[in-house]
C-alpha positions as CSV (number, residue, x, y, z in Angstrom):
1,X,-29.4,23.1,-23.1
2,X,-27.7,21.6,-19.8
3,X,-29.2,20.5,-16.8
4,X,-27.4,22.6,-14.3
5,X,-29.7,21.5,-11.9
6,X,-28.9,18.0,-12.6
7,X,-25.2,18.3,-12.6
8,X,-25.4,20.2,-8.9
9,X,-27.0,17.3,-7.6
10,X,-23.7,15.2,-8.0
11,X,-21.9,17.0,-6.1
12,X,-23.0,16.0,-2.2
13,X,-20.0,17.5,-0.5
14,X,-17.1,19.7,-1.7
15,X,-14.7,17.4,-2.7
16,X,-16.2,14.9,-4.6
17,X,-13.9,12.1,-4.2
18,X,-14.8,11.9,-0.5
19,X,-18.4,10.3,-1.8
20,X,-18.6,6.4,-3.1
21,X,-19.4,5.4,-6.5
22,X,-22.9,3.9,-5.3
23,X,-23.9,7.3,-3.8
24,X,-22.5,9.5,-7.0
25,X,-24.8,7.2,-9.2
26,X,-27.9,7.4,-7.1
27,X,-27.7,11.5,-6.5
28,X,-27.5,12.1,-10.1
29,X,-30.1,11.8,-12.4
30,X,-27.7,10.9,-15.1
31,X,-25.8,8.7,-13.6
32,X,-29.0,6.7,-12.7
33,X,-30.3,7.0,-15.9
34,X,-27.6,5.6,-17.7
35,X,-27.4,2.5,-15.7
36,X,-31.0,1.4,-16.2
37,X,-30.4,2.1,-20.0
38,X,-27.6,0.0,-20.1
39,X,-29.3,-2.6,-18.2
40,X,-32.4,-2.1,-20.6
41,X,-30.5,-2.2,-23.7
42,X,-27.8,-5.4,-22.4
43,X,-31.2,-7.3,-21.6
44,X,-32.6,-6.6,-25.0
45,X,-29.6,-7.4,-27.3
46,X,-28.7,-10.6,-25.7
47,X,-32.5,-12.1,-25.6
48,X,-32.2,-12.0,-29.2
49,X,-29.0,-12.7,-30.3
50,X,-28.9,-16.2,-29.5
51,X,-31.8,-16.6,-31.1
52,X,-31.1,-14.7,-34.6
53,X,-30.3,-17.9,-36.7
54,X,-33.0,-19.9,-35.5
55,X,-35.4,-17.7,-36.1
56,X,-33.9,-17.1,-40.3
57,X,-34.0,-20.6,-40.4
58,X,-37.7,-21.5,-38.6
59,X,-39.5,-18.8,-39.6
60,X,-38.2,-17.0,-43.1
61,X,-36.9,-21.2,-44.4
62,X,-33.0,-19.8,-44.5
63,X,-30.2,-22.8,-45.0
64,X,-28.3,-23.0,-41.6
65,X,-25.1,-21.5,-44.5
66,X,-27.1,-18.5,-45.4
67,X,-28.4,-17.5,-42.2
68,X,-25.0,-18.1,-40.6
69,X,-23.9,-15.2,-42.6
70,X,-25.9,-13.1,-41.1
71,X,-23.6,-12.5,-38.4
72,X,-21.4,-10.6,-40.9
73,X,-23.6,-7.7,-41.2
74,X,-22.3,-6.4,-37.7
75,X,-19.1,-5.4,-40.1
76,X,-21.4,-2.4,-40.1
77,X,-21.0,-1.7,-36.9
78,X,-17.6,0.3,-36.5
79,X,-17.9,2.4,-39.5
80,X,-21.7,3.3,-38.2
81,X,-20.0,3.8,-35.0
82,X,-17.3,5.8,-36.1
83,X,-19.3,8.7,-38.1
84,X,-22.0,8.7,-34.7
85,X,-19.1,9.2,-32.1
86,X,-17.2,11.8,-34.9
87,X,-20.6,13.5,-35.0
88,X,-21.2,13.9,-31.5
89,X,-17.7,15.0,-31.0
90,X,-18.2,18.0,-33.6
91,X,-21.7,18.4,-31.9
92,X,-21.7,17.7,-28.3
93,X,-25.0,16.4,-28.5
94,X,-24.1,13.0,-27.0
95,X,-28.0,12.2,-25.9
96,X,-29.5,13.3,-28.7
97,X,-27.4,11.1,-30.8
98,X,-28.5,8.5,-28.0
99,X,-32.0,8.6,-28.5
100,X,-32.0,8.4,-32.4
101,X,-29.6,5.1,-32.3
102,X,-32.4,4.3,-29.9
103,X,-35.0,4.6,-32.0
104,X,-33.3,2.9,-34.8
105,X,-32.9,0.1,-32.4
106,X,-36.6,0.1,-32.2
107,X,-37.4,-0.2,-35.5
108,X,-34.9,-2.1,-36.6
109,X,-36.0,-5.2,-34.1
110,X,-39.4,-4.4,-35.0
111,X,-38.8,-4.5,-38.7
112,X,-36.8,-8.0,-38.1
113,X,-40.1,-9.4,-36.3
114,X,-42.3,-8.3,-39.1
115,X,-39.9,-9.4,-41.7
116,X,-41.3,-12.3,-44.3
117,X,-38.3,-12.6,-46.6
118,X,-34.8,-13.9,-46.3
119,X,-33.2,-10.9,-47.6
120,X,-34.8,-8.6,-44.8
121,X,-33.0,-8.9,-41.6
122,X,-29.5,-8.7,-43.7
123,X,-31.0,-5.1,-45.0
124,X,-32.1,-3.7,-41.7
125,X,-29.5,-5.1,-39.9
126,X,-27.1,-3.3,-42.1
127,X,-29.3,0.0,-42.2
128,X,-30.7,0.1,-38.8
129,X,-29.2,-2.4,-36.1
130,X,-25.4,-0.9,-36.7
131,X,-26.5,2.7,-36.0
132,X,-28.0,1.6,-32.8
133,X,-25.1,0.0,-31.6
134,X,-23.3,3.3,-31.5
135,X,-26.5,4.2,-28.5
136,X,-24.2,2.4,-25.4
137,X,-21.1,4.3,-26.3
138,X,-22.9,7.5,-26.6
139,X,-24.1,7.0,-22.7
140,X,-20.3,6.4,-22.4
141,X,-19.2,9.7,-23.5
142,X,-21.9,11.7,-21.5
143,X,-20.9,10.3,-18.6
144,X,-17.5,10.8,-19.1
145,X,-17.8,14.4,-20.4
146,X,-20.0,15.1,-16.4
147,X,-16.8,13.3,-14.7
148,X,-14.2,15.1,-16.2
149,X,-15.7,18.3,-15.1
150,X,-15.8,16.9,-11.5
151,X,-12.2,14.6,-10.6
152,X,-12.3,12.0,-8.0
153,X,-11.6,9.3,-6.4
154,X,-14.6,7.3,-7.4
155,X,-15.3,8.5,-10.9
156,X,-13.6,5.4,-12.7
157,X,-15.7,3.2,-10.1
158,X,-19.0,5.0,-11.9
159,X,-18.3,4.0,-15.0
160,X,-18.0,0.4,-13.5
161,X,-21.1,0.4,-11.8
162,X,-22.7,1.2,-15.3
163,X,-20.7,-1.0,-17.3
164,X,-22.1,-4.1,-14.6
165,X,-25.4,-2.9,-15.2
166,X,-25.1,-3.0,-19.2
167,X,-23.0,-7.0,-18.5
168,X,-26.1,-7.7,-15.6
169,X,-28.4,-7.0,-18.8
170,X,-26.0,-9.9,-20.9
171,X,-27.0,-12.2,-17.9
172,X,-30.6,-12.1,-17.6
173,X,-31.4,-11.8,-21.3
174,X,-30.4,-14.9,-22.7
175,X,-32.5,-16.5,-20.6
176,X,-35.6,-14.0,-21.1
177,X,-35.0,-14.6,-24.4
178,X,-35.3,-18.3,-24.6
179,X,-38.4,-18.6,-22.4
180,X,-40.1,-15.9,-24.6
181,X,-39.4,-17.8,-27.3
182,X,-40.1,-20.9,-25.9
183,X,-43.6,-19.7,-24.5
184,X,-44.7,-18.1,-27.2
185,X,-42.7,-17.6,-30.2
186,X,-39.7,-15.9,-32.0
187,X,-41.3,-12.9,-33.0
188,X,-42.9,-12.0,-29.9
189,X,-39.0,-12.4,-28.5
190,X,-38.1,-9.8,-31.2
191,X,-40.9,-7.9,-30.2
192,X,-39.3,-7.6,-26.5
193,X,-36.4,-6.8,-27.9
194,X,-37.1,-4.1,-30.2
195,X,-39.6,-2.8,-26.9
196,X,-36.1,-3.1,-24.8
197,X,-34.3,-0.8,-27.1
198,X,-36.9,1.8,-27.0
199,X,-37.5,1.7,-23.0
200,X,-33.8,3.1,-22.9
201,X,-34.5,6.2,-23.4
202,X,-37.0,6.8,-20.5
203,X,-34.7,6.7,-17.1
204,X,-33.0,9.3,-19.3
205,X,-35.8,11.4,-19.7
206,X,-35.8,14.7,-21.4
207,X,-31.6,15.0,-20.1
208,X,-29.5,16.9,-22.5
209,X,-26.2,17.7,-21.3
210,X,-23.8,19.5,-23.8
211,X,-20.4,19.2,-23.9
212,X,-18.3,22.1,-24.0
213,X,-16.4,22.3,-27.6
214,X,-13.2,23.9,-27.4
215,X,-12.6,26.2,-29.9
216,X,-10.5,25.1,-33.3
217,X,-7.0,26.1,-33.6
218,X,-4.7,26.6,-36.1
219,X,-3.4,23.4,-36.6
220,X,-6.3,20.8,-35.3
221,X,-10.0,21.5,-35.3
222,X,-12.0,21.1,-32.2
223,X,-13.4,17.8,-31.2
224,X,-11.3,16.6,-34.7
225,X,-8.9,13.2,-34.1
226,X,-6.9,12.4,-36.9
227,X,-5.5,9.3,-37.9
228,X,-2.3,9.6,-36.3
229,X,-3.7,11.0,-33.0
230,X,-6.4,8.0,-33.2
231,X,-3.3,5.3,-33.7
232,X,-3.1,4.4,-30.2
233,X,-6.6,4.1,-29.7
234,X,-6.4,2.0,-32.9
235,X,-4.3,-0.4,-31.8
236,X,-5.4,-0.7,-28.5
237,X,-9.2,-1.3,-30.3
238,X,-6.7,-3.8,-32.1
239,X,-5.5,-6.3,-29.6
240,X,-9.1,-6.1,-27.6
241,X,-10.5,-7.5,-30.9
242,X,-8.0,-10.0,-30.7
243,X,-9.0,-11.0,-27.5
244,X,-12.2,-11.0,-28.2
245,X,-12.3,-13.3,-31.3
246,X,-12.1,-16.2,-28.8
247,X,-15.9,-15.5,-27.8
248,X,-17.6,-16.3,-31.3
249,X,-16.0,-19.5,-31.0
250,X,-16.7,-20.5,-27.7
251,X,-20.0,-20.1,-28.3
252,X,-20.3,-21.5,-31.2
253,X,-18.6,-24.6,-30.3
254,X,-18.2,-25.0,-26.9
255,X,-21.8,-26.2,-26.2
256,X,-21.3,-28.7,-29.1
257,X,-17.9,-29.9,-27.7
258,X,-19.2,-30.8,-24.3
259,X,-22.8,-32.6,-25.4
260,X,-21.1,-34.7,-28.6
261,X,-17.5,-35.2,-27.8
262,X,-17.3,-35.2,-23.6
263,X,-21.0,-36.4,-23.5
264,X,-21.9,-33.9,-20.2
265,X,-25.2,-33.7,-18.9
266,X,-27.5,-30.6,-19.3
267,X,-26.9,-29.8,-16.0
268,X,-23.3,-29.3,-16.1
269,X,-23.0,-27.4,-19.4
270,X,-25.3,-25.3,-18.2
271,X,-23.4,-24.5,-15.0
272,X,-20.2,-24.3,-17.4
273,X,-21.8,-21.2,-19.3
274,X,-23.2,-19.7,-16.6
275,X,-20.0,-19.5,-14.0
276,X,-18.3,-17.1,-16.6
277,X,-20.8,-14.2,-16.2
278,X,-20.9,-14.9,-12.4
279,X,-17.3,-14.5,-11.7
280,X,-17.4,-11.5,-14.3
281,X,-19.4,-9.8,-11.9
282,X,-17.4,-10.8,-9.1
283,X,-13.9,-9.4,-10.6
284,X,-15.8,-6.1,-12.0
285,X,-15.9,-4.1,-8.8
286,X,-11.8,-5.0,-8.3
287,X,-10.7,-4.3,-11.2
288,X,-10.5,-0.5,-10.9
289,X,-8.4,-0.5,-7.5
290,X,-6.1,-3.1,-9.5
291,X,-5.9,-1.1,-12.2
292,X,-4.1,1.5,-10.0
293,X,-1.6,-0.4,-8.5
294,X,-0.1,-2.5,-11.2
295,X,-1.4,-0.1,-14.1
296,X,-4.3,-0.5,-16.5
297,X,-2.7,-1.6,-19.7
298,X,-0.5,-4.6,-17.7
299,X,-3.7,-5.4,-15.9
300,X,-5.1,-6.1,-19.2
301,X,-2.1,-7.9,-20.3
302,X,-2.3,-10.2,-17.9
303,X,-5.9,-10.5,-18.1
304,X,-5.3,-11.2,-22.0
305,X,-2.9,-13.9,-20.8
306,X,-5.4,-15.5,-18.4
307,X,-7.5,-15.5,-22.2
308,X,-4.3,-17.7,-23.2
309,X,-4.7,-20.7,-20.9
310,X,-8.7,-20.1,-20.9
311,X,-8.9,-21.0,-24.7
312,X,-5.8,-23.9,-23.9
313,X,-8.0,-25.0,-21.1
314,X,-11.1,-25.8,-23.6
315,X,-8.2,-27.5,-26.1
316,X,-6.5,-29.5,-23.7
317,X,-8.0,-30.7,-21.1
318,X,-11.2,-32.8,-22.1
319,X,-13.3,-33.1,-18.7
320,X,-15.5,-31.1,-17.2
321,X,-12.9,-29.9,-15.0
322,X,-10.9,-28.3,-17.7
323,X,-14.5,-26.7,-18.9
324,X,-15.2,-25.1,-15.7
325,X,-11.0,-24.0,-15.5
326,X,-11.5,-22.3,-19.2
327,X,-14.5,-20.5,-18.3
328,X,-13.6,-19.2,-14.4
329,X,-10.0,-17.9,-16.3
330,X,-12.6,-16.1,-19.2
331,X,-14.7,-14.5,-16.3
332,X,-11.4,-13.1,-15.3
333,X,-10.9,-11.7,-18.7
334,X,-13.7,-9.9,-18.9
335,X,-14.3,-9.2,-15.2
336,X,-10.6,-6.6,-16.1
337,X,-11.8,-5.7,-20.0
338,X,-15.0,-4.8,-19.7
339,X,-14.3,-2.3,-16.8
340,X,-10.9,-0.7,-17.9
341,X,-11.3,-0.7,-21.9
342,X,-13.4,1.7,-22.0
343,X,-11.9,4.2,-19.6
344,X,-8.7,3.5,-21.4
345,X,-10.0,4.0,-24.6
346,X,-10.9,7.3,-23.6
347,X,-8.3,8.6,-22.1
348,X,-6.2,7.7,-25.5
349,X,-8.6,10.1,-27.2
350,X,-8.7,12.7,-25.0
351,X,-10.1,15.0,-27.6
352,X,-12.6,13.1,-29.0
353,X,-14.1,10.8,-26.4
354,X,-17.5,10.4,-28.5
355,X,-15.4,9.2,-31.5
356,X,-13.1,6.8,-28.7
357,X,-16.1,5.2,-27.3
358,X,-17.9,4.4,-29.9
359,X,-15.0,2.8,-31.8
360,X,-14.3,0.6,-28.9
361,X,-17.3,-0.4,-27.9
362,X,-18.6,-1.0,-31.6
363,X,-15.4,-3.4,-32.0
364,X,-17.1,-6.4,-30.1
365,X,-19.3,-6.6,-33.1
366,X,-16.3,-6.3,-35.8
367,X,-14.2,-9.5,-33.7
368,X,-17.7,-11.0,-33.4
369,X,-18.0,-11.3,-37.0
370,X,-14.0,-12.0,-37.2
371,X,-14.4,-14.5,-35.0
372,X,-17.0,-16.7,-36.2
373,X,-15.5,-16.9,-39.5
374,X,-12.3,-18.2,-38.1
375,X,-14.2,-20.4,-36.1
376,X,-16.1,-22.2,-39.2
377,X,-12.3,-22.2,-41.2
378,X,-10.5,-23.4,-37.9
379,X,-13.1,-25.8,-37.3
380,X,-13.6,-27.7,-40.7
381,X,-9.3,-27.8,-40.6
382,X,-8.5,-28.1,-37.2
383,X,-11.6,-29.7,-35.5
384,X,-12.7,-30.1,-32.3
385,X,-11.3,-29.2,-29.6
386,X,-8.1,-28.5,-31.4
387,X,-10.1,-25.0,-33.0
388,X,-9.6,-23.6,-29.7
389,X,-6.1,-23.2,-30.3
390,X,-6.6,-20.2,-32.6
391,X,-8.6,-18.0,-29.8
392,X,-5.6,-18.8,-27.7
393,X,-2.9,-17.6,-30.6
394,X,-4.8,-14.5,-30.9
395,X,-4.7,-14.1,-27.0
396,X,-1.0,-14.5,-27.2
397,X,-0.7,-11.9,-29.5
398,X,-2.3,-9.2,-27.7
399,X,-0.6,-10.2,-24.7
400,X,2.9,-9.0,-26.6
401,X,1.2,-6.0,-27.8
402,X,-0.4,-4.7,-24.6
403,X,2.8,-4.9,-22.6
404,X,4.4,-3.3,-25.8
405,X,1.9,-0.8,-24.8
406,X,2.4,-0.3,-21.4
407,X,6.3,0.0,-21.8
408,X,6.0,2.5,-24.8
409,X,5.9,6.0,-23.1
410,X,3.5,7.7,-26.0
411,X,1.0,5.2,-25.0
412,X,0.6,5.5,-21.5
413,X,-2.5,5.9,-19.8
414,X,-2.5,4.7,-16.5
């Protein structure tokens, strides 16, 4: 059942643009809600993630090999992400599906710090961690479903200030995570993980708005996208994943690059990692008003571009200098991707904006595993830095399809 009282308490005047973004997320209950989640469940996922191979090797005696495939498990991912968001699209239960990826979120980490062979974290990871992937998108696709109901001008700004909170959570966990682990051990990190996953689902409370189905037709059913109304999310999902690739390698080479082959101090490599996320956050709140005057898609394209010299950048220029240049022109990448994709993606699925969400969003983990193997390949034949080149090809190629994209009528969204 909806909570009509919660969905009056957006609306603080009668025309809802006229209010900002921060006071929209404050008055309602769902808005608020779904940023703590996504702050809960950013922190959770990246204070573990770093740590996932060191904890196959140290505590379950994995070769460095083996436990480096692990990271193809998140292959998973889409296809669990594609039948949740197809199922809440046919249902309309977009928290209800929330709370159960939740929950398998929960018990998957939980599982992973209880684990005592090898062969256990691939298992659950396939079983359990790519379902709750689908949880973020799910929050997505409720908030968009009370937006549409209520146009204005700050609506897209919303779903930025929620998409900061779930990036704010990729900040702070990394370095949660490392302290837990530090101060007392890998599984009690997994343990704060798997207690992050579960924590989402309070600030939501017992919220269970339903989106409206439209009745089926004669020639489409409701809430149905086929393949050929899904090709332009597709290829959008597409070139984003090419973008993305770059990320696996950067971090899993970057760090290596600077301490063996420039020979930086731990101060400065720190400070290199950490300025991306810092001028992420910066960029985020401007990207929507950008967005509107040049168009989403060319922002993106040029923000692809900015990907291009970023990964040339770490290639090309061996100082600290050219570090610090690669990852300020990466913050800018993500500062315009991580605000617009999703709203993009959406708005190519109209339809079926469960099913467009959750395909997007569950694409990081597909060019995550993408990416790392063409890191190891590009590595071992190319080397260091020269590896970077390939992030930077793949860059380049999205640039030409995104302003493909935003030339070709039938794909405009902005």
């Amino acid at each position: 059942m909806s909570d009509h009282s919660d969905s009056q308490s957006v609306t603080m005047s009668d025309r809802p643009g006229s209010q900002s973004a921060l006071r929209q997320v404050a008055a309602s209950r769902l808005f608020l809600g779904a940023t703590m989640a996504m702050f809960l469940s950013g922190l959770g996922a990246s204070a573990a993630a770093p740590q996932i191979v060191l904890f196959l090797v140290k505590e379950l005696g994995a070769s460095l090999p083996l436990a480096g495939l692990y990271y193809l498990t998140s292959l998973a991912a889409p296809v669990a992400g594609y039948c949740v968001g197809r199922y809440s699209d046919r249902t309309g239960n977009r928290l209800g599906l929330f709370r159960m990826c939740a929950v398998a979120g929960f018990v998957g980490w939980a599982g992973l710090a209880l684990a005592t062979s090898v062969w256990m974290p691939f298992i659950i990871a396939i079983a359990l961690l790519a379902v709750s992937g689908a949880s973020a998108s799910q929050i997505f696709a409720a908030v968009h479903d009370e937006l549409i109901d209520k146009p204005g001008d700050a609506n897209e700004s919303v779903v930025a200030i929620i998409r900061m909170a779930l990036t704010g959570g990729w900040i702070v966990g990394p370095v949660l995570g490392a302290w837990v682990a530090a101060a007392y051990g890998l599984r009690p990190m997994l343990w704060m993980t798997s207690i992050c996953m579960l924590l989402q689902i309070a600030p939501l409370g017992t919220l269970n708005p339903t989106v409206k189905l439209k009745p089926a037709s004669a020639s489409e059913p409701a809430h149905h996208a086929s393949l050929r109304a899904m090709l332009p999310l597709l290829t959008f999902t597409g070139l984003f994943v090419l973008v993305y690739t770059g990320e696996p390698v950067k971090y899993g080479f970057l760090l290596i690059y600077m301490e063996e082959h420039l020979k930086l101090s731990p101060a400065v490599r720190g400070a290199v990692i950490g300025i991306q996320p810092f001028i992420e956050l910066l960029i985020m709140p401007f990207s929507i008003g950008l967005g509107r005057k040049l168009g989403n898609v060319w922002l993106m394209c040029l923000a692809a571009a900015m990907g291009v010299f970023a990964n040339l950048c770490f290639a090309l220029w061996p100082s600290a200098a050219g570090m610090f240049a690669g990852q300020i022109l990466m913050g800018g990448v993500w500062g315009v991707f991580m605000v617009l994709g999703i709203l993009v993606a959406q708005r190519l699925l109209p339809n079926a904006v469960g099913t467009a969400s959750a395909i997007f969003m569950s694409s990081t983990a597909l060019a995550s595993a993408l990416g790392g193997i063409a890191g190891g390949f590009g590595v071992a034949f190319l080397g260091l830095p020269n590896v970077f080149l390939l992030p930077a090809l793949c860059a380049g190629i999205a640039v030409i399809g995104l302003a493909w994209m935003a030339r070709t009528e039938s794909f405009k969204v902005s």
